[in-house]
C-alpha positions as CSV (number, residue, x, y, z in Angstrom):
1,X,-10.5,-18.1,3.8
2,X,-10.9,-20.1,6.8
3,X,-9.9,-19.7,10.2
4,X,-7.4,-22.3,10.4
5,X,-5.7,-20.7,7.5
6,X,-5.2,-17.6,9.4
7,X,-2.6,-16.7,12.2
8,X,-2.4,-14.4,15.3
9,X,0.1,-12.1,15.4
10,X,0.6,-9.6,17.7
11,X,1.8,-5.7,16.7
12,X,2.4,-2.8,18.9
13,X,0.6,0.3,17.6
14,X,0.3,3.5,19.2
15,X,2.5,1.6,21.9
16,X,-0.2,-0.9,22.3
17,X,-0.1,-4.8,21.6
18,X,-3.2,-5.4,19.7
19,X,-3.3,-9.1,18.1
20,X,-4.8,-9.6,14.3
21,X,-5.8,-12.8,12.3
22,X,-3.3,-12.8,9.3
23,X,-2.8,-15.5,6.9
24,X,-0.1,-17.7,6.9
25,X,3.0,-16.5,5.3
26,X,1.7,-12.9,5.3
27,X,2.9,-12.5,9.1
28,X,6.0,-10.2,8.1
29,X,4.3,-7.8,5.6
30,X,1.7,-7.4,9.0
31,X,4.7,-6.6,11.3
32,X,6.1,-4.2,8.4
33,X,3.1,-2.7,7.9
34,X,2.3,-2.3,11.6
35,X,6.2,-0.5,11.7
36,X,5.1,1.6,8.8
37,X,2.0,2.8,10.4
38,X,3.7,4.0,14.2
39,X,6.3,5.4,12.0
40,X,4.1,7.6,10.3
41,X,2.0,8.7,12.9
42,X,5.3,9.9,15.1
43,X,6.4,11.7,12.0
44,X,2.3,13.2,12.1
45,X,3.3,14.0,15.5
46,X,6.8,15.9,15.2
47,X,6.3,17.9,12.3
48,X,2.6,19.0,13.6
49,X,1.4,20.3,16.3
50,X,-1.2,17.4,17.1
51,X,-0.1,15.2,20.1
52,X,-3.0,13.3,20.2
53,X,-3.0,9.8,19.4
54,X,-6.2,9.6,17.3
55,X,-5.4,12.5,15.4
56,X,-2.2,11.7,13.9
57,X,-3.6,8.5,13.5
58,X,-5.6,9.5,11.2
59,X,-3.4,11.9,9.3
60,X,-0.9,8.5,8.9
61,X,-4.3,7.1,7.3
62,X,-5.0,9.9,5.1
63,X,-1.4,10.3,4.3
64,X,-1.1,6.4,3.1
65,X,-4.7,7.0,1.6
66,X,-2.7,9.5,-0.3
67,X,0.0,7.8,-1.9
68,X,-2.1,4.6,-2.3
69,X,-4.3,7.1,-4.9
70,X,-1.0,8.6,-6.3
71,X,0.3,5.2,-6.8
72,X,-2.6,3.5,-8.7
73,X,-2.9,7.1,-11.0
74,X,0.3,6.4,-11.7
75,X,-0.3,2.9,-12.3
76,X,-3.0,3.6,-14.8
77,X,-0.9,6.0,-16.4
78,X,2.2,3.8,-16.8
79,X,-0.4,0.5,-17.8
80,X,-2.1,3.3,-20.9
81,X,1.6,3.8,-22.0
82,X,2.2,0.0,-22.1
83,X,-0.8,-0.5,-24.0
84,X,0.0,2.0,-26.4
85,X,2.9,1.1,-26.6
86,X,1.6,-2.6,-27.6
87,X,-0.8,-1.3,-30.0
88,X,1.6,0.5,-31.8
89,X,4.2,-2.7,-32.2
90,X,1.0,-4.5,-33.4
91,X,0.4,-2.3,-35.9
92,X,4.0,-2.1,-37.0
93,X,4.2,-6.2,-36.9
94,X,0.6,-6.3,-38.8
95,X,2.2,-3.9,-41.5
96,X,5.2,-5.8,-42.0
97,X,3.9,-9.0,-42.3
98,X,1.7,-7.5,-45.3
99,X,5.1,-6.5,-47.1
């Protein structure tokens, strides 16, 4: 993706502007995800006792690390079950079309 395809938006994280290229249309998921991220880390911050910035930082980022894993396991679970699922009403179709 080019350059000119990309935007600069501008976040605050860890109360910090920081600006980031971002592709057009994708401006709000950035700004969400941005939101996301400080959100996490103050919630690192109150229910630990780490107060340092980097730190909770990266307990946010092995906490989203976290879910993104849980979520594609589930994701692999729930795709097996569709394609049993599939095979099973193929089979079913196959045997009544011999009938």
């Amino acid at each position: 993706m080019s350059e000119l395809q990309n935007q600069r938006v501008t976040v605050e994280l860890l109360g910090k502007e920081q600006q980031f290229a971002c592709p057009a249309g994708q401006e709000d998921a950035l700004i969400a995800s941005a939101k996301y991220l400080n959100d996490l880390v103050e919630q690192m911050k109150q229910r630990s006792t780490v107060r340092n910035d980097q730190k909770a930082l990266l307990m946010a980022a092995l906490n989203i690390s976290h879910e993104l894993l849980e979520a594609k396991t589930q994701q692999n679970v729930e795709q097996q079950q569709h394609d049993q699922l599939i095979d099973k009403l193929s089979a079913y179709l196959g045997q009544s079309s011999t009938k």
